[in-house]
N, C-alpha and C positions, 0 to 999 in steps of 0.2 A: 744553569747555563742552557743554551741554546743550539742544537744541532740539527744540521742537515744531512739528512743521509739519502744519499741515489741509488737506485737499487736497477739494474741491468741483466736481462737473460746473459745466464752463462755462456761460452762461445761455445757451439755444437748443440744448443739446446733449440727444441723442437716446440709449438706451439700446443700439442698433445701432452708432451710430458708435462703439463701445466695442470692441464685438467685434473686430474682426481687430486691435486690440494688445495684447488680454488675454497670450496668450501671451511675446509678447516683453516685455511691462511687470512679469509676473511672474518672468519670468529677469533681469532687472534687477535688481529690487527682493530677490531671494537673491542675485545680485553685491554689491549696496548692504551686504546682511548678513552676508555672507560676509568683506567686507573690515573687516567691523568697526566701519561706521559707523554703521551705522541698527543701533540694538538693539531697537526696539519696535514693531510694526507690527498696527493695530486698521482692522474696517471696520466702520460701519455704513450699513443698509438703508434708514432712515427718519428724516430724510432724508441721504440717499446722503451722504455724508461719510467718508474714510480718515485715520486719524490716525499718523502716526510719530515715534518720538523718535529722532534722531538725537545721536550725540557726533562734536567738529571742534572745529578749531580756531578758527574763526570763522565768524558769516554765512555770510561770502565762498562755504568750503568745503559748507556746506550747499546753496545754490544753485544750486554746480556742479554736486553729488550730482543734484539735484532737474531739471536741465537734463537729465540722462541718461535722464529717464524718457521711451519713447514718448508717452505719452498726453499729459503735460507738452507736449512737441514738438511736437504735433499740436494742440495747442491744446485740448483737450479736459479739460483739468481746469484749477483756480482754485487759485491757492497762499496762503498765509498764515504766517511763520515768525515763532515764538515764543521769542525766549532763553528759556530759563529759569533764572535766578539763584538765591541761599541765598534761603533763608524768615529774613530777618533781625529781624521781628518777635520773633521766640524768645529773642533777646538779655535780652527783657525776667526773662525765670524765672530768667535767672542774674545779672543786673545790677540789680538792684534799686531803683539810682540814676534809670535809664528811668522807671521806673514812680511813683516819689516824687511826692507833692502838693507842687505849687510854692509 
């Protein structure tokens, strides 16, 4: 399965307190991609927000992943995981029956 997860500074958190796990959060996070899990990894500046799409078997497994991170650990960043399922709307272009006035 497919999931998104957004990752957010905690509220009160400072741009120093970042620093000394920068290093170690990004040798995780190429462990994370290395093993296969995380296929997609975006950041933005404004506002500060990191987005990953990870593949797993469930939740469960994503939150594990996500427990590995320094900064997670540390409490310094905000989680939010997103399954992402089919776009089953589409059914409608080839079933026709969906779409029929009642």
């Amino acid at each position: 399965m497919k999931f998104l997860v957004l990752l957010t500074p905690a509220a009160q958190r400072t741009l120093a307190e970042f620093a000394p796990y920068a290093i170690e959060e990004e040798i995780a996070i190429w462990g994370a991609y290395r093993n296969g899990q995380l296929r997609e990894c975006y950041f933005q500046s404004s506002p500060p927000e990191v987005t990953l799409i990870y593949e797993a078997a469930d939740v469960a497994d994503v939150h594990i992943e996500l427990d590995r991170l320094p900064m997670i650990k540390a409490g310094l960043l905000e989680r939010r995981v997103v399954h992402l399922g089919p776009w089953l709307p589409i059914e409608a272009v080839f079933d026709k029956t969906i779409m029929a006035p009642q």
